[in-house]
C-alpha positions as CSV (number, residue, x, y, z in Angstrom):
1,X,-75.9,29.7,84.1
2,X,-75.5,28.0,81.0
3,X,-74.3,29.9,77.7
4,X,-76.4,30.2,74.6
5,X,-75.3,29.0,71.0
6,X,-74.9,32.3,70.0
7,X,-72.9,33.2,73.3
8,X,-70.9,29.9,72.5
9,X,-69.8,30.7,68.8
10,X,-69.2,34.8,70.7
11,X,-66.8,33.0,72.8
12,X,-64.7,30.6,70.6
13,X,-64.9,33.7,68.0
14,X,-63.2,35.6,70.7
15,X,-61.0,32.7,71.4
16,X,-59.9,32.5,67.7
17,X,-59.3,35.6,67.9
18,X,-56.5,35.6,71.4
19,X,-55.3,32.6,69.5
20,X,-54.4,34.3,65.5
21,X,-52.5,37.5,67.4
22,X,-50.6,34.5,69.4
23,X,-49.5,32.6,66.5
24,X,-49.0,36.4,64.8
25,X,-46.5,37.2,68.3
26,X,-44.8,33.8,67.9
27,X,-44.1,33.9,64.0
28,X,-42.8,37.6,64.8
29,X,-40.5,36.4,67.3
30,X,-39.2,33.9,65.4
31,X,-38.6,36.2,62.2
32,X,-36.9,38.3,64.9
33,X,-34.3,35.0,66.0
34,X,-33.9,34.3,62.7
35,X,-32.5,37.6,62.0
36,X,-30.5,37.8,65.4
37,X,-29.3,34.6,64.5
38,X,-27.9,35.6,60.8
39,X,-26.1,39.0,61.9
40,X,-24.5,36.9,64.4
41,X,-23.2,34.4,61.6
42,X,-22.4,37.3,59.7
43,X,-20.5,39.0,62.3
44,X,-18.8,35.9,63.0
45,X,-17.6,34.5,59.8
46,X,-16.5,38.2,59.0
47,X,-14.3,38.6,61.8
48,X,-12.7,35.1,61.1
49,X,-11.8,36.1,57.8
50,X,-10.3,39.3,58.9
51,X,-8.5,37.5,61.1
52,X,-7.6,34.6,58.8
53,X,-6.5,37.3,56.1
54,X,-5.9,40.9,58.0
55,X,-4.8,42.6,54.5
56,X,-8.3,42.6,53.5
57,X,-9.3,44.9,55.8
58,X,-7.7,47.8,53.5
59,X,-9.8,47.0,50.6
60,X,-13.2,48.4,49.0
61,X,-16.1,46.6,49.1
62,X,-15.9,46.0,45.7
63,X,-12.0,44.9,45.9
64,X,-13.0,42.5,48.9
65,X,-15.9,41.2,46.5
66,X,-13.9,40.8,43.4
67,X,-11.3,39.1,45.5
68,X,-13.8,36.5,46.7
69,X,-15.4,36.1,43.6
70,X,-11.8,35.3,42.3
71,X,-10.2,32.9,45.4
72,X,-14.1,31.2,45.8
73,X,-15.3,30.6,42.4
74,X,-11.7,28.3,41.9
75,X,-12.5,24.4,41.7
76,X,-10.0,23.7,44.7
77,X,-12.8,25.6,46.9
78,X,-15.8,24.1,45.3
79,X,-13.8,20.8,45.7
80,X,-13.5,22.1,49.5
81,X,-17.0,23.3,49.5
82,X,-18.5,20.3,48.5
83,X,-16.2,17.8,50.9
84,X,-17.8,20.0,54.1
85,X,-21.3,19.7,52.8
86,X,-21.0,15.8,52.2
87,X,-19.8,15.7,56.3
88,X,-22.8,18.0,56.9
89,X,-23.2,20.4,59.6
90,X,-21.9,18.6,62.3
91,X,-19.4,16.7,60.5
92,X,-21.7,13.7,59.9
93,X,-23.0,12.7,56.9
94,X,-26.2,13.3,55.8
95,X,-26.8,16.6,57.8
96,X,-26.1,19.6,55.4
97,X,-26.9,22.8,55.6
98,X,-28.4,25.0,53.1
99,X,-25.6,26.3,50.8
100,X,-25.8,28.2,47.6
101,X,-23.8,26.2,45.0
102,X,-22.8,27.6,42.1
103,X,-23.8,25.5,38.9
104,X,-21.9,25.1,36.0
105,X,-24.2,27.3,33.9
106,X,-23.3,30.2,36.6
107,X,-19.3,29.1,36.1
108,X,-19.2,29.3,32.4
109,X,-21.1,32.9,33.0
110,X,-18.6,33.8,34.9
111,X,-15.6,32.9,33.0
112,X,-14.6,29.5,35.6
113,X,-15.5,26.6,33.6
114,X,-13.5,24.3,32.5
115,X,-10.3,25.8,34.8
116,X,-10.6,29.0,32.7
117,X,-10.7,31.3,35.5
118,X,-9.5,29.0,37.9
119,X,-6.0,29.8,39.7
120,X,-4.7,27.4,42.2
């Protein structure tokens, strides 16, 4: 039995429908990797630096940050910072992941520029 052209438009509405709450599911899911996929990171890059330097596993949060903010923001590890972006992700250029880089309006803030808070 054929379909009428308002049973038509009922059935691709339907259709429409099945196929928003799919793409809904799939974006969820992929929010939900995304996630997985940081804490993991995270995790990881944590435990290496633990395990790289175990004496910071006595400190504060806020010792552990001002110790970071002091051995990261020097120009030996933006140096080193900006030699691994350049290889990219893989180690091949051209292939970089995103990184937050500090500018030099964000250095001079902060008391770096120009080797002024810079230790090597």
């Amino acid at each position: 039995m054929a379909m009428t052209k308002t049973e038509k438009i009922e059935s691709i509405q339907v259709e429409i429908k099945q196929l928003e709450n799919q793409r809904k599911r799939l974006i969820q899911q992929q929010k939900e990797q995304e996630r997985k996929d940081r804490t993991k990171r995270l995790c990881k890059r944590a435990g290496l630096m633990e395990s790289l330097l175990p004496d910071t596993i006595a400190l504060t949060d806020d010792q552990f940050k001002t110790f970071l903010e002091k051995s990261v923001l020097t120009e030996n590890s933006r140096k080193a910072l900006g030699d691994l972006i350049a290889q990219g992700a893989d180690g091949l250029p051209g292939q970089v992941d995103p990184v937050l880089i500090i500018t030099n309006e964000d250095e001079e803030s902060n008391g770096v520029a120009n080797g002024a808070g810079a230790t090597a």
